[in-house]
Every structure is written in C-alpha cells, then in structure tokens.
C-alpha beads as a LAMMPS data file, in Angstrom:
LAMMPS data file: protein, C-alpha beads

53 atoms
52 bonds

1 atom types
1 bond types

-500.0 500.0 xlo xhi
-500.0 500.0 ylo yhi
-500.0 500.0 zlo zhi

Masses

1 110.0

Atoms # bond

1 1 1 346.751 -146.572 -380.382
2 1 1 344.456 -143.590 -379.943
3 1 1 343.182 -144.845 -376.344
4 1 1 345.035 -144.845 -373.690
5 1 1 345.748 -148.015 -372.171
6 1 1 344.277 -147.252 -368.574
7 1 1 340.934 -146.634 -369.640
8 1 1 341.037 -149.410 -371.745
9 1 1 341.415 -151.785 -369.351
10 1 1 338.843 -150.277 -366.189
11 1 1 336.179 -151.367 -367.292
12 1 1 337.387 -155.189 -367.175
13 1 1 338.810 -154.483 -363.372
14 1 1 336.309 -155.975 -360.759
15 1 1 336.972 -158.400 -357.635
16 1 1 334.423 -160.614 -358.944
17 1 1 335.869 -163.298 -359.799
18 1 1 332.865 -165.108 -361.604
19 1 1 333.304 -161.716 -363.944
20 1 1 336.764 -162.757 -364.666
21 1 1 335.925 -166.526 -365.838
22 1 1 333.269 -164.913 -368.409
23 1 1 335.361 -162.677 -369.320
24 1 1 338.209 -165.000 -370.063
25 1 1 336.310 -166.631 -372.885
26 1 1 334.869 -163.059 -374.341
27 1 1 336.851 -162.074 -377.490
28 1 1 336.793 -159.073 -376.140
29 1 1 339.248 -159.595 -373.129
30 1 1 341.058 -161.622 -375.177
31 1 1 341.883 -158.683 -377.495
32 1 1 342.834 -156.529 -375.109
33 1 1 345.168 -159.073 -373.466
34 1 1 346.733 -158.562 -377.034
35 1 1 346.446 -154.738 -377.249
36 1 1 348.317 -154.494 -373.350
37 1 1 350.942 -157.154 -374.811
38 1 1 351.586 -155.332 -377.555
39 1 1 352.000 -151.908 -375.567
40 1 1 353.960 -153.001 -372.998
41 1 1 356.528 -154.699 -375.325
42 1 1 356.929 -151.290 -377.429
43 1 1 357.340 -149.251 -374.172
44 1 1 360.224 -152.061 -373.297
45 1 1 361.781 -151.282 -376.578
46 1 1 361.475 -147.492 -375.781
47 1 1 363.226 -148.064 -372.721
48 1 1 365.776 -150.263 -374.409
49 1 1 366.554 -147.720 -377.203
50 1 1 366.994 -144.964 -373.877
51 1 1 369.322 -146.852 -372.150
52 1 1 371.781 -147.703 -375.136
53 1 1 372.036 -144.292 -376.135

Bonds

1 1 1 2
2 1 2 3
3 1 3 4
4 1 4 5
5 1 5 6
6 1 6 7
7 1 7 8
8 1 8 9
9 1 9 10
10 1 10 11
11 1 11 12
12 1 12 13
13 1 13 14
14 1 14 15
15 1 15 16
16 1 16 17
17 1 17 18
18 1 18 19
19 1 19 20
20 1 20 21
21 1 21 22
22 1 22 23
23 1 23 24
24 1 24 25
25 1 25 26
26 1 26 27
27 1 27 28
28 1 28 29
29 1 29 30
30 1 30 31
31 1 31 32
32 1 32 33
33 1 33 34
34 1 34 35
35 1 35 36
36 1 36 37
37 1 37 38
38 1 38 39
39 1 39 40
40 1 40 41
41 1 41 42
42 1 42 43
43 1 43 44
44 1 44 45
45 1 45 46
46 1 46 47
47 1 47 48
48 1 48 49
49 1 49 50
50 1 50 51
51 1 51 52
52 1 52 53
C-alpha cells in the first residue's frame, strides 16, 4: 500500500451522520473498510512476529 492509511480514511471522517448512511452503501467506503481490515491485521501480525522473538 503506497498511501498511507490516515489520509486514506479523512476524507470519509465527518459528524454527519446522514454522510455516513450514504456512504455505507458507496463501494467506495466499502473498499476501504477492506483496505483498513487488511492493514490492521498485518500490523497485528507484525506485532505478533515482535513479541515471539
């Protein structure tokens, strides 16, 4: 990923909520729900491979 995550995902954060319902259904959002999945779970494993080592 050559982005990082935190810019990715400002312009999606707003308090208004009727923002957040149309974004729910924009396939969009829903890919970056996948792309912050997906970087979260390989930052767990980084963290996983630290603390067995």
């Amino acid at each position: 990923m050559t982005e990082n995550v935190i810019d990715m995902v400002e312009p999606f954060v707003s308090e208004d909520q009727r923002k957040w319902g149309k974004l729910a259904s924009d396939i969009n959002y829903r890919r970056l729900h996948l792309l912050l999945l997906r970087e979260i779970l390989l930052e767990l494993k980084k963290q996983n491979r630290k603390g067995k080592a």
